[in-house]
ZAROSE-111585 format. One record per residue (C-alpha): z, y, x; residue in one letter. Coordinates in steps of 0.5 Angstrom, whole numbers, plus 500, padded with zeros to 3 digits. Example, Ala and Ser with C-alpha at 12.3 -4.5 7.8 and 13.67 -1.06 7.14 Angstrom:
! residues 2
zz	yy	xx	residu
516	491	525	A
514	498	527	S
This chain:
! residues 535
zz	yy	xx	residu
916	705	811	X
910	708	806	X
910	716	809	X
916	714	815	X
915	718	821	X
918	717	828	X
923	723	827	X
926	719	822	X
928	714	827	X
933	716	833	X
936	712	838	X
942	710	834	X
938	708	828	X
935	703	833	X
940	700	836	X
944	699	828	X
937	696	826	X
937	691	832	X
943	689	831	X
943	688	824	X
937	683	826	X
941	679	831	X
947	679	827	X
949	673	823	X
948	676	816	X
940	677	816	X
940	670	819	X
942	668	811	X
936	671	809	X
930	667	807	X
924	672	809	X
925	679	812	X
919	683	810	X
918	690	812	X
912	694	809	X
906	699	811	X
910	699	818	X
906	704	822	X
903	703	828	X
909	707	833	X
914	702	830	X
910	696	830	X
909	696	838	X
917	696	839	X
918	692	834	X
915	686	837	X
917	688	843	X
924	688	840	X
923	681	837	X
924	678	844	X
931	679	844	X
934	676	836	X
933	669	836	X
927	664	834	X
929	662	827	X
931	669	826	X
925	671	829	X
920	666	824	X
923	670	818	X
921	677	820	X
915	679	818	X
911	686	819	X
906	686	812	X
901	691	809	X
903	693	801	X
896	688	799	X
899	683	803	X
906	683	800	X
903	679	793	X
902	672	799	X
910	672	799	X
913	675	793	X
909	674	786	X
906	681	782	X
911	680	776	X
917	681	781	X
914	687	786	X
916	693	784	X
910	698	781	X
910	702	788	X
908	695	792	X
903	694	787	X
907	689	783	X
909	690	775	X
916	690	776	X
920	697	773	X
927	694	777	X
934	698	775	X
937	698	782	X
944	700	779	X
944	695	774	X
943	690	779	X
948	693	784	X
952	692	779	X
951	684	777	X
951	684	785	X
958	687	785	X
960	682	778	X
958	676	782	X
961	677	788	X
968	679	785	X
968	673	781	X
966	668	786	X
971	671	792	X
977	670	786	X
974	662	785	X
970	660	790	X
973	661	797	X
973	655	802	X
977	656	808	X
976	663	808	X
969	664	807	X
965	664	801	X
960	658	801	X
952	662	801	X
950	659	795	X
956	661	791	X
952	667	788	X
946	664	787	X
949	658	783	X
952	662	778	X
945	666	776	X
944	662	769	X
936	659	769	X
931	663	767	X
925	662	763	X
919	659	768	X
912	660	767	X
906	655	769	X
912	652	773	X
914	658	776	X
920	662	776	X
918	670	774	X
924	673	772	X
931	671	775	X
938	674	773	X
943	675	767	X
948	680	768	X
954	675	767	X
959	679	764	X
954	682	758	X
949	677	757	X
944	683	758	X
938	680	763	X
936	684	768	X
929	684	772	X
930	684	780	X
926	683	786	X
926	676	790	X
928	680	796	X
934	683	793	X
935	676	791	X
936	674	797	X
940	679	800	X
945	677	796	X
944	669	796	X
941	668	803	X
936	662	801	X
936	661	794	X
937	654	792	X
931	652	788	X
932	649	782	X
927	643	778	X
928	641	771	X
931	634	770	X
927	634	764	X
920	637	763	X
918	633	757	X
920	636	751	X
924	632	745	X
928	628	751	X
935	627	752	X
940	624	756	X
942	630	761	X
949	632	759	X
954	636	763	X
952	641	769	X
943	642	772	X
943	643	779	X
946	649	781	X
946	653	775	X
952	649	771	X
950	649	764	X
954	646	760	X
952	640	754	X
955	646	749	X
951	652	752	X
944	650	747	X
940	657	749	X
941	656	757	X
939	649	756	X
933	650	751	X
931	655	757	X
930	649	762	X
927	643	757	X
921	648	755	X
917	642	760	X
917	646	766	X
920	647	772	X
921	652	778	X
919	650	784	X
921	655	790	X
915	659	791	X
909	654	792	X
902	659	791	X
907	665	791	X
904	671	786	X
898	668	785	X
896	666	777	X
893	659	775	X
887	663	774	X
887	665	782	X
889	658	785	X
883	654	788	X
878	659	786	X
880	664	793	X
874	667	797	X
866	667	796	X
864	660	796	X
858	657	798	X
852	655	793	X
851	647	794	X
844	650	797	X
848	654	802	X
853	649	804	X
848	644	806	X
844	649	810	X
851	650	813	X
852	644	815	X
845	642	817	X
846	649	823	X
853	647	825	X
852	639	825	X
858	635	826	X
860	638	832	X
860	645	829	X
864	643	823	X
869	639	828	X
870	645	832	X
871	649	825	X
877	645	824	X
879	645	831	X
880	652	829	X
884	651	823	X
889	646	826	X
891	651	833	X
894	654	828	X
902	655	827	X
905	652	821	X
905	657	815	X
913	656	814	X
919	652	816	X
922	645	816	X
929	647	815	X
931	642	810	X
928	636	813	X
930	637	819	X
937	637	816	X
942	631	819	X
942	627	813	X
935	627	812	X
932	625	818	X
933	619	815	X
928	620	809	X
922	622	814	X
917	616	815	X
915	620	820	X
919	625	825	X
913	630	826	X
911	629	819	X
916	634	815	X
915	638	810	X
915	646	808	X
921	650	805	X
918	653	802	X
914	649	797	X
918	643	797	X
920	638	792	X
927	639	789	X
931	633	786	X
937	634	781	X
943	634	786	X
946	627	784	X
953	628	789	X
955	635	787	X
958	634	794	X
952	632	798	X
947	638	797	X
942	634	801	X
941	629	795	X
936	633	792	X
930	631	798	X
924	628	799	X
919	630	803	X
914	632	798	X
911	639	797	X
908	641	791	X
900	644	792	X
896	648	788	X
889	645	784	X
883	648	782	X
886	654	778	X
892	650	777	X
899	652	781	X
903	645	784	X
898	641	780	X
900	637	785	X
905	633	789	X
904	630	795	X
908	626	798	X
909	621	804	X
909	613	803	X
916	611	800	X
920	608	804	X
925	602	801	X
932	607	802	X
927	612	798	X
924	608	793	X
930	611	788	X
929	618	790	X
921	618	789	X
921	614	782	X
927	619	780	X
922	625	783	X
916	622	778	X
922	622	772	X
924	629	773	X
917	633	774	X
914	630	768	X
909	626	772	X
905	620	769	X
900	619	774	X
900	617	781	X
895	617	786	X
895	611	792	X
890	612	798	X
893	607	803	X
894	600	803	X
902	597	804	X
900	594	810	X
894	596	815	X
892	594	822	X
898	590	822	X
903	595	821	X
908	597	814	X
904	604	812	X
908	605	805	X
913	601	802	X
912	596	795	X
916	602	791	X
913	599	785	X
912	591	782	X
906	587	785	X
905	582	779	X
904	584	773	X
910	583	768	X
915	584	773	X
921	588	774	X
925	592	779	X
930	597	779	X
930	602	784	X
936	608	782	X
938	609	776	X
930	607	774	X
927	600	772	X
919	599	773	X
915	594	771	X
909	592	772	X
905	592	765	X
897	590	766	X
894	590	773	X
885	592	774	X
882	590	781	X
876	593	783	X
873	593	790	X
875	600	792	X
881	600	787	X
886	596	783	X
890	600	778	X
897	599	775	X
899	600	768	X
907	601	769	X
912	602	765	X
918	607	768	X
925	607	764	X
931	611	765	X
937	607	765	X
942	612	762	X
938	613	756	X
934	608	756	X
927	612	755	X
921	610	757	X
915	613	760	X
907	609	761	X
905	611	769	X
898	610	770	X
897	608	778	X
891	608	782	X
892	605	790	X
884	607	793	X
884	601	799	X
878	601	802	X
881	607	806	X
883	607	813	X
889	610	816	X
886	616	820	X
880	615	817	X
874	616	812	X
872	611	807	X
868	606	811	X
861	608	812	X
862	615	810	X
860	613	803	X
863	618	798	X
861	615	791	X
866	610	791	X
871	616	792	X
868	620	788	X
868	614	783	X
876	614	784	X
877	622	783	X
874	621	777	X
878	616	774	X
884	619	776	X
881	625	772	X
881	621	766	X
887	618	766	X
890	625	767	X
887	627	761	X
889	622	757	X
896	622	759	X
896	629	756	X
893	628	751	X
898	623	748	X
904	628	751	X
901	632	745	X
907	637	744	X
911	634	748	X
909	637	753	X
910	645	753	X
907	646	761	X
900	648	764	X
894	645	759	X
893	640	764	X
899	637	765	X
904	636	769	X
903	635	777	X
899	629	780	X
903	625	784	X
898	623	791	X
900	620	797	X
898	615	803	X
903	614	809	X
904	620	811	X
902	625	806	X
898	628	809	X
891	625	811	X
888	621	806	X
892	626	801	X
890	632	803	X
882	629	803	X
884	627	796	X
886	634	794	X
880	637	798	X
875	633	794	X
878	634	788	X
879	642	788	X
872	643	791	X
868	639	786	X
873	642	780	X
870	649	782	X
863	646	783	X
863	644	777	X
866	651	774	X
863	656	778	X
857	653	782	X
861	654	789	X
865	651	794	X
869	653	799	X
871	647	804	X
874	651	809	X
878	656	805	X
881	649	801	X
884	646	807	X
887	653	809	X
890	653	802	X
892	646	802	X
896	647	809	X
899	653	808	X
903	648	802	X
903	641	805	X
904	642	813	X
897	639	817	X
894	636	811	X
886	634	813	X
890	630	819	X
883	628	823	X
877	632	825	X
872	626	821	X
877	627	815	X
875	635	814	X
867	633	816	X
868	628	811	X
870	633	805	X
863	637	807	X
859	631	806	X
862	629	800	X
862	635	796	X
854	635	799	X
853	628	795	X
857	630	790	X
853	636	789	X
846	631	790	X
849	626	783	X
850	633	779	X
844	635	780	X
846	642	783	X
841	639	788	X
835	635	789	X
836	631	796	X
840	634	801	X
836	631	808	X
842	631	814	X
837	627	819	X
839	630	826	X
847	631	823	X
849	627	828	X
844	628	834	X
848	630	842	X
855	629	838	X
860	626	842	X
863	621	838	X
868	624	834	X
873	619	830	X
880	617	832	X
């Protein structure tokens, strides 16, 4: 709406925007933005959005131009918008009109075409870093043409996303059709654009670069965050979060609240984003649900869907969790809780509890090759095989025990955690060491898989952690408050308890303390005329 005036709008085109808005075919659509809006449509316009219905009414957005790069990445936004795309509109209108012609002659169902037709026989692209930057190929002269999300959605309502059943090079076993994207064994090029060792995964940390992951806003020097902590003290920094967690979610939860995937939440009010979610390879072709775990994919310290972070697995998903570490390429794993606490299941035995045993879950086998225990942690060497092709894979699996559900680590100590995050480090480096060409993705490897029971707690402490003190390293800043807004707006309600988030801060300071960024850092008078926050 750059340049728009009132008199471009009369009271005809108002009602056809309207009703455009609360007929069926906008309610296909992903997201709605409407850019640059100027002050004399936004007042009607909110007004306006009272009358269309709620779900429509959360895919409506009114954004600014920079904005837009928080919802559509820079390589698929026109230059105008600020983006570097140079979109041939006709080119793509005539894909647009191919498509449909094609599909309505083949793919009529009771005399609608199924919303995902389209989308499905756009060929897969070539993802960077884990994220698909371009998309679709003109079906009738192999000529690739670049285009808008947007435009994408326009034509396919909530584009399926895809993942890669193989993100390792050199592997084998995957013939026949990949999800939605009806490869063939004999199509040897789109199938050499989907075993590069990355995936697609929706649109986690839309338009930002690695570089850019993590590294959001100024930061604190250790010198300044512990002057901060010192003036807000405990109670201040709970209400800091309190802040945080009064805000709405950052995107919607249609795919988990799906009938046939309820089932496969531990929790009914602990689900996870759209937009950020995990997608499996669909096992049933007539079950589009099969591809769901509740797991989100979260960015790392200049690392984008570094992450997945998940929710205990439950024994009727053991499967499709160990079917989600095979098909992301991940090699380790990160345990925070422990299978039972305080007399309750809080994560199911997904993997052999004694060394040389085997279990099958799926189409996988897991064994249990060597077990380390410590007092804060025990870690598991496994062994992860694909049935069909009998391919193998080490998976290193580090469970955290001495952590409470709802809590922090006893005692508030942070040195045994920080020990931990450490070790998990190095395993992960070494993994992609030995990965070697095998792997063509980002130069840390592939994502690191962490839960607790609900994913959300203890996980998204950890991740905290790990991305704050990453960036200390590197930069010489931190920024806590910055990293939970970012964690959230990717894995719903991590940092679950207020003492979670102000355990994050004393950590990072004791982190800052064993690196030598400080000399001491006094707290005394930290707690003083608190009340007693811990749940």
């Amino acid at each position: 709406m750059t340049d728009s005036k009132y008199t471009n709008f009369d009271y005809e085109l108002s009602q056809k925007i309207l009703t455009m808005l609360k007929g069926g075919y906008p309610a296909k659509l992903k997201k709605v933005l409407i850019v640059t809006a100027p002050l004399w449509f936004k007042a009607p316009f909110r007004i306006l959005r009272l009358f269309v219905r709620e779900k429509l009414r959360e895919r409506v957005h009114t954004v600014s131009a920079p904005q837009l790069g928080a919802h559509v990445p820079r390589a698929s936004l026109p230059k105008q918008l600020g983006g570097q795309l140079e979109p041939d509109h006709a080119a793509w209108l005539d894909h647009c009109r191919n498509c449909y012609t094609n599909n309505l002659q083949n793919s009529k169902l009771d005399g609608v075409i199924d919303e995902y037709v389209i989308s499905n026989h756009i060929p897969p692209v070539k993802p960077q870093n884990g994220m698909i930057e371009e998309a679709g190929r003109d079906m009738t002269s192999d000529r690739v043409s670049r285009h808008t999300e947007a435009d994408i959605m326009h034509i396919s309502g909530d584009l399926p996303y895809t993942c890669d059943p193989t993100p390792l090079r050199h592997t084998h076993g995957y013939n026949g059709d990949i999800k939605g994207n009806h490869i063939n064994s004999g199509d040897e090029d789109d199938l050499d654009l989907i075993t590069r060792g990355t995936w697609s995964s929706g649109e986690a940390s839309p338009g930002l670069s690695d570089e850019e992951c993590g590294g959001g806003g100024a930061g604190e020097t250790p010198a300044a965050l512990l002057a901060r902590v010192r003036q807000l003290g405990r109670r201040g920094l709970v209400a800091e979060y309190e802040e945080i967690r009064a805000r709405p979610p950052h995107g919607t939860f249609h795919h988990a609240k799906l009938p046939s995937n309820l089932v496969k939440n531990r929790y009914t009010d602990v689900l996870c984003y759209d937009h950020s979610r995990v997608v499996l390879s669909q096992t049933d072709p007539d079950d589009a649900t099969t591809d769901y775990i509740n797991a989100n994919y979260v960015d790392g310290y200049k690392q984008k869907n570094a992450f997945i972070c998940t929710q205990g697995p439950l024994p009727k998903t053991y499967g499709d969790f160990w079917r989600m570490v095979w098909e992301q390429g991940s090699l380790v794993i990160v345990m925070t809780t422990r299978a039972v606490e305080r007399g309750r299941v809080k994560c199911g035995q997904y993997w052999p509890a004694t060394l040389g045993t085997r279990a099958v879950h799926g189409g996988f086998a897991v064994t249990t090759e060597d077990i380390e225990q410590e007092d804060d942690y025990t870690i598991s060497h496994l062994l992860l095989t694909d049935l069909r092709t009998e391919e193998s894979r080490s998976i290193w699996h580090g469970q955290y025990t001495r952590w409470p559900d709802y809590g922090v680590p006893g005692g508030g100590r942070a040195q045994p955690v920080l020990r931990f995050l450490n070790l998990v480090r190095r395993a992960q480096h070494r993994a992609r060491a030995e990965l070697g060409d095998a792997w063509a993705g980002h130069s840390r490897g592939p994502p690191i898989v962490v839960h607790c029971s609900a994913g959300i707690g203890r996980t998204g402490t950890f991740l905290t952690l790990d991305v704050c003190t990453s960036r200390l390293s590197a930069e010489g800043v931190a920024d806590v408050r910055g990293t939970v807004e970012r964690i959230r707006a990717q894995r719903a309600h991590s940092i679950q308890m207020p003492d979670q988030y102000v355990f994050c801060h004393l950590a990072l300071i004791e982190y800052a303390v064993m690196q030598g960024y400080l000399e001491s850092a006094d707290l005394s008078g930290f707690d003083d005329d608190n009340d007693d926050q811990s749940e």
